[in-house]
PDB file of N, CA, C and O in Angstrom:
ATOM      1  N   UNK A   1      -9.886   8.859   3.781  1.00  0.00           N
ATOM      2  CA  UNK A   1     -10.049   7.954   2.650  1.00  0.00           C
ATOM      3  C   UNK A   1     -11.423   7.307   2.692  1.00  0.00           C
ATOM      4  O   UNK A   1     -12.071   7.295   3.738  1.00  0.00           O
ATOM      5  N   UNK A   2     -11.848   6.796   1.623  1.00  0.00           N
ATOM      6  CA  UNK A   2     -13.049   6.060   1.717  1.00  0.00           C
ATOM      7  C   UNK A   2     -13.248   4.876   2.468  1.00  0.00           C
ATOM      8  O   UNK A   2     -12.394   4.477   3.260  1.00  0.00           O
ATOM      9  N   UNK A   3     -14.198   4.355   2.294  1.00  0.00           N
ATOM     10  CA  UNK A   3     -14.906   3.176   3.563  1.00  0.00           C
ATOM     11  C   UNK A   3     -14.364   1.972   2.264  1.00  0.00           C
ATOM     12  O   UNK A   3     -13.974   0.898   2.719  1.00  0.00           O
ATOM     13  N   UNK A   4     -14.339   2.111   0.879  1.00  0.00           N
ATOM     14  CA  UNK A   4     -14.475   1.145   0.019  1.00  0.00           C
ATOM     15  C   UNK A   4     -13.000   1.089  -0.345  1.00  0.00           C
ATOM     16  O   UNK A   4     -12.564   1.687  -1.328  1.00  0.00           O
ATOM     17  N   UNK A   5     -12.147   0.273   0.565  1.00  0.00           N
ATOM     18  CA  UNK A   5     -10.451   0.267   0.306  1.00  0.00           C
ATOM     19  C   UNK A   5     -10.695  -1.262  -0.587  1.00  0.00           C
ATOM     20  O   UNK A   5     -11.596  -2.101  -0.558  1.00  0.00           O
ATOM     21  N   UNK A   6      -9.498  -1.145  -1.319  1.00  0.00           N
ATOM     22  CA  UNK A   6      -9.051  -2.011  -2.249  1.00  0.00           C
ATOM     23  C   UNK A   6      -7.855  -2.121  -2.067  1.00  0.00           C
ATOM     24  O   UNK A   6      -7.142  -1.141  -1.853  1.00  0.00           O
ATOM     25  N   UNK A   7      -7.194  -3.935  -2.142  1.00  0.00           N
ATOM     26  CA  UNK A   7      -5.877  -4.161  -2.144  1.00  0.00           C
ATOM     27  C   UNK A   7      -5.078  -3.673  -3.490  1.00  0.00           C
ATOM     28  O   UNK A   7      -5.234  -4.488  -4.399  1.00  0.00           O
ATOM     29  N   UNK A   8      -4.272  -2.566  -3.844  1.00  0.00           N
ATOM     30  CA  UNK A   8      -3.602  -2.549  -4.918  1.00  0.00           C
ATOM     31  C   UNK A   8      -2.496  -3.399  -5.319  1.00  0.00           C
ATOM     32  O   UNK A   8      -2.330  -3.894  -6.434  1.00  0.00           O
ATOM     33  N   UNK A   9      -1.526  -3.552  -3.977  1.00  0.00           N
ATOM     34  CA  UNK A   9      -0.583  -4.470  -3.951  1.00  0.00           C
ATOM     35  C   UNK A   9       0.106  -4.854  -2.931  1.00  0.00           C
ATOM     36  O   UNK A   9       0.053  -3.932  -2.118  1.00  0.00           O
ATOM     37  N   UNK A  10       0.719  -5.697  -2.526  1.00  0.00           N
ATOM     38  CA  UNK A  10       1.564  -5.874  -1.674  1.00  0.00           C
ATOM     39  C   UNK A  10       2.832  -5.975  -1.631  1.00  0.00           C
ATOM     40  O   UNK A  10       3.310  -6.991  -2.135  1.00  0.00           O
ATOM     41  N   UNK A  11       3.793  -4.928  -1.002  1.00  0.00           N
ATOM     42  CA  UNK A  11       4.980  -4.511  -1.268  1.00  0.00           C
ATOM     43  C   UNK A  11       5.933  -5.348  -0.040  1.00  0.00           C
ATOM     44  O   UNK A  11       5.344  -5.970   0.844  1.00  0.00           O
ATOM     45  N   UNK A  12       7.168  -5.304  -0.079  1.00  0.00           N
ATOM     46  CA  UNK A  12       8.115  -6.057   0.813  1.00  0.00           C
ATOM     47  C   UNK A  12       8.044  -5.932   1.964  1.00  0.00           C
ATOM     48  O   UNK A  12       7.760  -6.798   2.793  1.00  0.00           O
ATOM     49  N   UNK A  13       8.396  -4.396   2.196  1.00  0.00           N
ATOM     50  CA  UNK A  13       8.221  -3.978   3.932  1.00  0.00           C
ATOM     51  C   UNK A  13       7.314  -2.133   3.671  1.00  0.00           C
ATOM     52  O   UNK A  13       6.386  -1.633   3.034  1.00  0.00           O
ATOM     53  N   UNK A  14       8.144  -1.833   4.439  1.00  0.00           N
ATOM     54  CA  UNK A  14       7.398  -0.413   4.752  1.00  0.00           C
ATOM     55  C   UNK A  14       8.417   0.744   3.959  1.00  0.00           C
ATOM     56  O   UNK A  14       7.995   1.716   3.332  1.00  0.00           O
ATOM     57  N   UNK A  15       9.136   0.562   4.056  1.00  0.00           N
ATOM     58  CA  UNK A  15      10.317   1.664   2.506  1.00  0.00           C
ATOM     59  C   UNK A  15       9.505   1.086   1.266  1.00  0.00           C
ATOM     60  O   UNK A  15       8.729   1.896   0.759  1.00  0.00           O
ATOM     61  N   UNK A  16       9.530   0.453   0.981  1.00  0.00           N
ATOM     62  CA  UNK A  16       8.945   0.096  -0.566  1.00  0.00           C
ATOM     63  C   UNK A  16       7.318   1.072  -0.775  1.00  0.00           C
ATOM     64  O   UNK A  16       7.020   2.058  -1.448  1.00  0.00           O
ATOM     65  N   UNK A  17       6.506   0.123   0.250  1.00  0.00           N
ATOM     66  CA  UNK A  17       5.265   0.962   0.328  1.00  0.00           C
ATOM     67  C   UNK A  17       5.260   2.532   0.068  1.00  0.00           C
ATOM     68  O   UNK A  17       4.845   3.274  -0.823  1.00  0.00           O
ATOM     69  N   UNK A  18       6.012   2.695   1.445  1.00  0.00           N
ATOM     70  CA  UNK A  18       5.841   4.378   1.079  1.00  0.00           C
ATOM     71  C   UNK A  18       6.176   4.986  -0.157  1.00  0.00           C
ATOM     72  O   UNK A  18       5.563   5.984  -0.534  1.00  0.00           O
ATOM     73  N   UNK A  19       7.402   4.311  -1.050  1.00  0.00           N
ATOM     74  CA  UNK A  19       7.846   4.589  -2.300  1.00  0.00           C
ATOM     75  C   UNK A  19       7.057   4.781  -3.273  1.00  0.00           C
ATOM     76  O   UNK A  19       6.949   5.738  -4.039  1.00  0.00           O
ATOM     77  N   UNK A  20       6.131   3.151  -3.151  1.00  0.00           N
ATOM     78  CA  UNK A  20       4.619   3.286  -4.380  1.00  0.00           C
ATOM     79  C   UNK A  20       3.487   4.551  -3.869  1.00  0.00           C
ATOM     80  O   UNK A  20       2.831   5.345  -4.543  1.00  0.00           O
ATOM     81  N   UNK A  21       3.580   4.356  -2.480  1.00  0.00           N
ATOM     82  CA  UNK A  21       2.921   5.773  -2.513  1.00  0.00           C
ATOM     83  C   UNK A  21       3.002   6.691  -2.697  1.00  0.00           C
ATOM     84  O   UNK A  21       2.043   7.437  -2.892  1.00  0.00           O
ATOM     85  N   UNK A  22       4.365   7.073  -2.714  1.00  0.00           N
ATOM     86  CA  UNK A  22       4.588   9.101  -2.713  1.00  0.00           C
ATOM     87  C   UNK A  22       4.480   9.060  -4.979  1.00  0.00           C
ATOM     88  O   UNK A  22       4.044   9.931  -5.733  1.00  0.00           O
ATOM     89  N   UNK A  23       5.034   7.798  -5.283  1.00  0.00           N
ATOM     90  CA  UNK A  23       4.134   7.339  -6.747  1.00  0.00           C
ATOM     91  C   UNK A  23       3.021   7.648  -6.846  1.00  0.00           C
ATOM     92  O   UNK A  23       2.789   8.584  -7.611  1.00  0.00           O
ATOM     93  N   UNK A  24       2.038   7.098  -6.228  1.00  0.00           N
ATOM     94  CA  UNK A  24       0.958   7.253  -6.204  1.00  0.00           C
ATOM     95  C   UNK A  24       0.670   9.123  -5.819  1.00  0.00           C
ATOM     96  O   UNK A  24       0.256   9.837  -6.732  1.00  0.00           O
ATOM     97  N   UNK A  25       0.875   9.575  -4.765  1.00  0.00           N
ATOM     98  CA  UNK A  25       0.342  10.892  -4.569  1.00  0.00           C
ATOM     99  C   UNK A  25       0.867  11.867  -5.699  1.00  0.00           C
ATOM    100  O   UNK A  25       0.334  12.921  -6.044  1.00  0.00           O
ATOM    101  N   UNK A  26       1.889  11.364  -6.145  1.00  0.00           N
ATOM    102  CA  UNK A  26       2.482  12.580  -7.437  1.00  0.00           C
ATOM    103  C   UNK A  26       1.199  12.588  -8.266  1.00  0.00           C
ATOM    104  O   UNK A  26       0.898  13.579  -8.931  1.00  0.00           O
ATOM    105  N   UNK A  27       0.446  11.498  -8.230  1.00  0.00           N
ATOM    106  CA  UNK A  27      -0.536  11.450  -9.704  1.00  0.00           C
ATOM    107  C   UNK A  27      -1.707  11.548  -9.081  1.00  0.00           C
ATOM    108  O   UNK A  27      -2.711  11.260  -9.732  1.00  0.00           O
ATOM    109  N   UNK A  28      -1.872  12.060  -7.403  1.00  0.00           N
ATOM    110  CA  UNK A  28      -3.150  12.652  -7.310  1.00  0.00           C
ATOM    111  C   UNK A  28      -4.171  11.310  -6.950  1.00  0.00           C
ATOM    112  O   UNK A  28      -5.390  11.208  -7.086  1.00  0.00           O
ATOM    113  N   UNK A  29      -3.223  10.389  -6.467  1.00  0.00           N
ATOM    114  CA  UNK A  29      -4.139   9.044  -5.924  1.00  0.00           C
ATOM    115  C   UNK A  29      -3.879   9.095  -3.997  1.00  0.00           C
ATOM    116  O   UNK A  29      -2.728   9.177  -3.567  1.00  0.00           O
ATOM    117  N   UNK A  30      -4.553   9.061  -3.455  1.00  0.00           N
ATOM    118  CA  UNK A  30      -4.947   8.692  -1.602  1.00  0.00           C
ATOM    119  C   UNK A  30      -4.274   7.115  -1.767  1.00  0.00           C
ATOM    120  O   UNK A  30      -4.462   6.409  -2.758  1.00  0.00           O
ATOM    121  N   UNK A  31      -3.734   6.858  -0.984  1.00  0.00           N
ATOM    122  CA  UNK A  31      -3.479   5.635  -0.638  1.00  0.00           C
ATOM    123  C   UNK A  31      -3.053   5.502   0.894  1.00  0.00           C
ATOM    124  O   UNK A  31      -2.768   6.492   1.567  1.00  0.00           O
ATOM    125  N   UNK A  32      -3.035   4.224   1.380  1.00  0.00           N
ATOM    126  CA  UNK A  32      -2.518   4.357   2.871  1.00  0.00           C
ATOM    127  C   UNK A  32      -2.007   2.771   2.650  1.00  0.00           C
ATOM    128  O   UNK A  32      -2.223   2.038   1.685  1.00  0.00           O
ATOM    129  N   UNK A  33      -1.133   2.456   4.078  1.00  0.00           N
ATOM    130  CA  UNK A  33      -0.347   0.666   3.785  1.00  0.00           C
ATOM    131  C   UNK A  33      -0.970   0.558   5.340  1.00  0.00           C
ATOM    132  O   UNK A  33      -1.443   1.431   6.067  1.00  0.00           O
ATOM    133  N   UNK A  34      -0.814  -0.564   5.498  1.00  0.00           N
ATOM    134  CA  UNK A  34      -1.153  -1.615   6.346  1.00  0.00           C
ATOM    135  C   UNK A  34      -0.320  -2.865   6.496  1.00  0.00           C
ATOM    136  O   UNK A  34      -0.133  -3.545   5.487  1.00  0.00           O
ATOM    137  N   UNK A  35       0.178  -3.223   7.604  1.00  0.00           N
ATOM    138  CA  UNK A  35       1.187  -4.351   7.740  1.00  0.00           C
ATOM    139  C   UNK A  35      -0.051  -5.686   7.157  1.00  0.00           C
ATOM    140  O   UNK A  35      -1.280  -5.742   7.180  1.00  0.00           O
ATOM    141  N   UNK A  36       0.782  -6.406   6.782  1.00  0.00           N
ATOM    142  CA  UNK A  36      -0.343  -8.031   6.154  1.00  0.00           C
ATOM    143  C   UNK A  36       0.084  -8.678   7.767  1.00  0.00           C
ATOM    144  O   UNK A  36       0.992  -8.410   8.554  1.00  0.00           O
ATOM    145  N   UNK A  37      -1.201  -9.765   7.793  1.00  0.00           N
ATOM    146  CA  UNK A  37      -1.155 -10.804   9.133  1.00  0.00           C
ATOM    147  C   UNK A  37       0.144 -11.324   9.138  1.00  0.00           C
ATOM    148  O   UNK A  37       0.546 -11.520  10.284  1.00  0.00           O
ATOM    149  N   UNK A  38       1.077 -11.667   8.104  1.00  0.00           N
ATOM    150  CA  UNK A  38       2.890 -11.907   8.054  1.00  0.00           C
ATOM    151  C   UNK A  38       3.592 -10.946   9.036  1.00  0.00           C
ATOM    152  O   UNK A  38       4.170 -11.351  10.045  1.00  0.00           O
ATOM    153  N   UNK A  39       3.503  -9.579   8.663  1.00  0.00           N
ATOM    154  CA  UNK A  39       4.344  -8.844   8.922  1.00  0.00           C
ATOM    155  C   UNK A  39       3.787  -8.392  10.444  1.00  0.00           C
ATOM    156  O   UNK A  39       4.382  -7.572  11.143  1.00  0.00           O
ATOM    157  N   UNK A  40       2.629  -9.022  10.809  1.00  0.00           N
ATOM    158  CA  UNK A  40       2.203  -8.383  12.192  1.00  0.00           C
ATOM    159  C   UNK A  40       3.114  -9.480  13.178  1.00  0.00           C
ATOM    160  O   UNK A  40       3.729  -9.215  14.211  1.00  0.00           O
ATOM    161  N   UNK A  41       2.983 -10.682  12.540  1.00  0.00           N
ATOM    162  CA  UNK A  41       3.309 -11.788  13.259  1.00  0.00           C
ATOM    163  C   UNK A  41       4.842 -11.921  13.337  1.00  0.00           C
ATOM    164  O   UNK A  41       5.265 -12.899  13.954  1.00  0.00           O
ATOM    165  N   UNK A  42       5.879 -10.923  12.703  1.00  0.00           N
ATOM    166  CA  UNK A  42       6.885 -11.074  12.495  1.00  0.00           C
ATOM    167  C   UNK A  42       7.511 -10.430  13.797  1.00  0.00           C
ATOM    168  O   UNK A  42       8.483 -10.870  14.412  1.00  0.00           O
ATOM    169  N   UNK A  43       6.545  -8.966  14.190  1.00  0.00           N
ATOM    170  CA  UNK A  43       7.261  -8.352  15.134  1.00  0.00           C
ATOM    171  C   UNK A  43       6.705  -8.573  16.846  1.00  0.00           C
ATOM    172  O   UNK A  43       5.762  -9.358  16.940  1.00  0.00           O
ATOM    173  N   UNK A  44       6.900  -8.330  17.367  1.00  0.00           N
ATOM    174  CA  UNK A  44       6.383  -8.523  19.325  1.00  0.00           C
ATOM    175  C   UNK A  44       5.610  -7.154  19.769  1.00  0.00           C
ATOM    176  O   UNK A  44       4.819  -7.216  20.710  1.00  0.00           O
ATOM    177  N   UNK A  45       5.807  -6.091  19.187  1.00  0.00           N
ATOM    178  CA  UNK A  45       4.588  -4.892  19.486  1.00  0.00           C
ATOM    179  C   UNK A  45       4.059  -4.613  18.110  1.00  0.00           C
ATOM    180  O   UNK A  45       2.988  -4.055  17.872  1.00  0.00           O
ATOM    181  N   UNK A  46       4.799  -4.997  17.355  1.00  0.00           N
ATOM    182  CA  UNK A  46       4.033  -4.696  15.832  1.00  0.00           C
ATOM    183  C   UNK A  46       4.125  -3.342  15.781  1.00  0.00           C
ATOM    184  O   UNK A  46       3.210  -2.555  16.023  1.00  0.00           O
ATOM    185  N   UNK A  47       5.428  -3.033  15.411  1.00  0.00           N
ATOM    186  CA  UNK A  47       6.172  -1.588  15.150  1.00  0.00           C
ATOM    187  C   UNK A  47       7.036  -1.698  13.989  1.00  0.00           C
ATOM    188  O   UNK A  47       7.332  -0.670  13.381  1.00  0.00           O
ATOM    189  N   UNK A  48       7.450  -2.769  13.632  1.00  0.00           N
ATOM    190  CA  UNK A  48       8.574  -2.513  13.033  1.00  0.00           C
ATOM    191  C   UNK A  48       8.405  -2.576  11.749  1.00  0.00           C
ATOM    192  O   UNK A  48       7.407  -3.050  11.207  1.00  0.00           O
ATOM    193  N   UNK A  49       9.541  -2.018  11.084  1.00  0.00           N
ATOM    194  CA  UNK A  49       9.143  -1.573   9.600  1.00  0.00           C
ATOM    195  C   UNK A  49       9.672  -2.921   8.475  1.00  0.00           C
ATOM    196  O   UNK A  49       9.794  -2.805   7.256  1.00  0.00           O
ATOM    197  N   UNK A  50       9.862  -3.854   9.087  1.00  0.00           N
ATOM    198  CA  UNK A  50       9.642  -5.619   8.645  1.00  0.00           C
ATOM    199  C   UNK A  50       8.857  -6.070   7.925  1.00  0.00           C
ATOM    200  O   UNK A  50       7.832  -5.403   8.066  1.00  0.00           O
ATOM    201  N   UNK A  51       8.744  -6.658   7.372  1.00  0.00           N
ATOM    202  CA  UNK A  51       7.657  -7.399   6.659  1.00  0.00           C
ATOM    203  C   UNK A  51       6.952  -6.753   5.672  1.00  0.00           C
ATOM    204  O   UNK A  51       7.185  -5.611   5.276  1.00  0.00           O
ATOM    205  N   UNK A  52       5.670  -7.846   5.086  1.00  0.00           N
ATOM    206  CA  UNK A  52       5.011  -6.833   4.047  1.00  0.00           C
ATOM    207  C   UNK A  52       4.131  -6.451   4.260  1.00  0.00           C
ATOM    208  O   UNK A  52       3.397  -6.851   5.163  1.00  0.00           O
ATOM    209  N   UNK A  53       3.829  -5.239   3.245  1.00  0.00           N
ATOM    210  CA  UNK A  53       2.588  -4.419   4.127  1.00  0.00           C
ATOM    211  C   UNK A  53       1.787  -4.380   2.440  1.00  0.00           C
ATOM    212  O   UNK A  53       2.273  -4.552   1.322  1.00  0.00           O
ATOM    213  N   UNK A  54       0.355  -4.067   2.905  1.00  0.00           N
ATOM    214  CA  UNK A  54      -0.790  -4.063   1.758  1.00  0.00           C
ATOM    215  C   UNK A  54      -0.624  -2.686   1.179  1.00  0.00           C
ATOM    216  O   UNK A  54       0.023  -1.893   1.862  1.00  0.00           O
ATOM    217  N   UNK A  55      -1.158  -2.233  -0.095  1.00  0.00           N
ATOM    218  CA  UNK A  55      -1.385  -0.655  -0.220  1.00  0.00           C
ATOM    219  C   UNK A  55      -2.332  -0.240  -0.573  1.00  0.00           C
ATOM    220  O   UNK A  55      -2.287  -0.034  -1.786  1.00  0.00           O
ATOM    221  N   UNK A  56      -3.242   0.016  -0.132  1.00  0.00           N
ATOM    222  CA  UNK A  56      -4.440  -0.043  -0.314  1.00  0.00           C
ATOM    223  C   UNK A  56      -4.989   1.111  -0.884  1.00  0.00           C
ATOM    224  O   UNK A  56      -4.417   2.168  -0.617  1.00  0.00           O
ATOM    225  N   UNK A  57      -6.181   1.148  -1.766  1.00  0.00           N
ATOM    226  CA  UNK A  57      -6.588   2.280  -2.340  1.00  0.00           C
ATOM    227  C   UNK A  57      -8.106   2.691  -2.741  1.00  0.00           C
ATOM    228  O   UNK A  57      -8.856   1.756  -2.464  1.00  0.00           O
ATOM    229  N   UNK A  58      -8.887   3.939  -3.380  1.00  0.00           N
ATOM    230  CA  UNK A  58     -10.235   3.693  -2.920  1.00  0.00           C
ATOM    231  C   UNK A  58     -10.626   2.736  -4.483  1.00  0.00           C
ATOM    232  O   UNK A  58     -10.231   2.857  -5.642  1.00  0.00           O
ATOM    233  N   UNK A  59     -11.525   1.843  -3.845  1.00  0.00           N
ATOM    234  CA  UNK A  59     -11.937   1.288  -5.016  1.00  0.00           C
ATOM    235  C   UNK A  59     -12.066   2.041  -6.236  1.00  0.00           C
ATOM    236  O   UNK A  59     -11.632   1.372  -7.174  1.00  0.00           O
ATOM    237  N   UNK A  60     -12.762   3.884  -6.819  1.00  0.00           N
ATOM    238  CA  UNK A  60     -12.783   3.770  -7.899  1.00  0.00           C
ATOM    239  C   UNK A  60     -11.351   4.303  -7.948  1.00  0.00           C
ATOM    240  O   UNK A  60     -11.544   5.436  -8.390  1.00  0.00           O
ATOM    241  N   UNK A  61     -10.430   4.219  -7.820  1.00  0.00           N
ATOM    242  CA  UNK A  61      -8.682   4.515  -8.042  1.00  0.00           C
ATOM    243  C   UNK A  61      -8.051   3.392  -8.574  1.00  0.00           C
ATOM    244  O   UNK A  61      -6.864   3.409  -8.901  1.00  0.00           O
ATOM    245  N   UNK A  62      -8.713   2.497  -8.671  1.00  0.00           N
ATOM    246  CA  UNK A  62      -7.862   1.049  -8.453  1.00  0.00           C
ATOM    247  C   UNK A  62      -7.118   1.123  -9.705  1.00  0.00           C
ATOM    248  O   UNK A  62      -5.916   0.860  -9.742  1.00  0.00           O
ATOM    249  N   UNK A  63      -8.169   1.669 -11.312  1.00  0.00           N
ATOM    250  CA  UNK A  63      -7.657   1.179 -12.409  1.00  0.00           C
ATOM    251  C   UNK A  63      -6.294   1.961 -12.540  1.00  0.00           C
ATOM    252  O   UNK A  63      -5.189   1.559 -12.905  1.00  0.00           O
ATOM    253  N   UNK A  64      -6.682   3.099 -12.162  1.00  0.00           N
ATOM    254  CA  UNK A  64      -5.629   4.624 -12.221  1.00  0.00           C
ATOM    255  C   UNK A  64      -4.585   3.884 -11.782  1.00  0.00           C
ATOM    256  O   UNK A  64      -3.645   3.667 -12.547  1.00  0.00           O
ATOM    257  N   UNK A  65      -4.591   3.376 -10.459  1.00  0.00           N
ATOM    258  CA  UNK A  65      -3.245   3.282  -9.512  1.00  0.00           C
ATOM    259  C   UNK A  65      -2.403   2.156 -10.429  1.00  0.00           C
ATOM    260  O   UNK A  65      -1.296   2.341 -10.935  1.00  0.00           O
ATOM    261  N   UNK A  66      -3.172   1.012 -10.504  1.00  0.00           N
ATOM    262  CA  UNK A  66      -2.578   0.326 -11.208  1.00  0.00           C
ATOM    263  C   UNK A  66      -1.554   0.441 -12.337  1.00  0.00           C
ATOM    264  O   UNK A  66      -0.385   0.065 -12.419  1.00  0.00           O
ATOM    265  N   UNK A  67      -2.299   1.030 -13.110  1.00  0.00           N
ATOM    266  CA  UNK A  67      -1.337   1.822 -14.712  1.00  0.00           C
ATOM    267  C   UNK A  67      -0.688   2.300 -14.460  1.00  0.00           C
ATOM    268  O   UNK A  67       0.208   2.545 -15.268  1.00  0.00           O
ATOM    269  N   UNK A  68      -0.624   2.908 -12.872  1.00  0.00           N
ATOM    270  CA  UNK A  68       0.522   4.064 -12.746  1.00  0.00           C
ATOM    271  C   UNK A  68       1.816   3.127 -12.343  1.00  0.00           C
ATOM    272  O   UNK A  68       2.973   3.368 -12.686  1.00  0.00           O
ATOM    273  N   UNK A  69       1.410   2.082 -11.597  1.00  0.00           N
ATOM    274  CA  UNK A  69       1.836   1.286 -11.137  1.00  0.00           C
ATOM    275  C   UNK A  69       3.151   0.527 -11.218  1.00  0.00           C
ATOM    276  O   UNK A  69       4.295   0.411 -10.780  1.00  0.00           O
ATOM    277  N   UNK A  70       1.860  -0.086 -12.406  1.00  0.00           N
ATOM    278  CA  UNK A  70       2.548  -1.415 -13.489  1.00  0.00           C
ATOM    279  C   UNK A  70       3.095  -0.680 -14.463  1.00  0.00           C
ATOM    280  O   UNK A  70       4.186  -1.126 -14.820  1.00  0.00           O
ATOM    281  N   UNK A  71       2.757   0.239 -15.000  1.00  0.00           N
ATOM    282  CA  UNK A  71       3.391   1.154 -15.897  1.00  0.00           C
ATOM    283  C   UNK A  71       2.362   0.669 -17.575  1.00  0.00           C
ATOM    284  O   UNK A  71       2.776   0.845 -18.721  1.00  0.00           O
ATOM    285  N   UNK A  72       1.364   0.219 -17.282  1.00  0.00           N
ATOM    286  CA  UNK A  72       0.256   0.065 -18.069  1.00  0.00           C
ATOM    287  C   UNK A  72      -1.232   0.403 -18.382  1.00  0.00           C
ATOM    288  O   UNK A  72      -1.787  -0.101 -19.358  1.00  0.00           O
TER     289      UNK A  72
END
C-alpha cells in the first residue's frame, strides 16, 4: 500500500473492519485496519479482536471508498 494512508473510518472491532474491507476489495480499493490507541489498551498482548480498529486507505481512494461506503 502506499506511504500516504488515510483514516476512512473507524469500525467497532475487527469482524466489522474486515467486512468494510472485503466491501472495499470487491470495488478494487487496498485497504488495511489497525487497532486505535482504545483497542490496544483494551488487550495485555494486543491480540485480540476487541475494540476498534481504523481502516485505512490510500489517500487518492479516499473519495471512491467513501461512496462505496456511505453508499453516496
Amino acid at each position: 500500500m502506499s506511504a500516504d494512508l488515510v483514516t476512512l473510518m473507524v469500525a467497532p472491532n475487527e469482524p466489522a473492519a474486515e467486512e468494510i474491507r472485503s466491501l472495499l476489495q470487491t470495488d478494487g480499493i487496498k485497504s488495511m485496519q489497525r487497532k486505535t490507541n482504545l483497542a490496544a489498551a483494551m488487550t495485555d498482548a494486543g491480540t485480540s479482536a476487541f475494540g476498534p480498529r481504523e481502516i485505512l486507505v490510500a489517500a487518492a481512494d479516499l473519495e471512491a471508498a467513501r461512496a462505496l461506503v456511505v453508499g453516496g
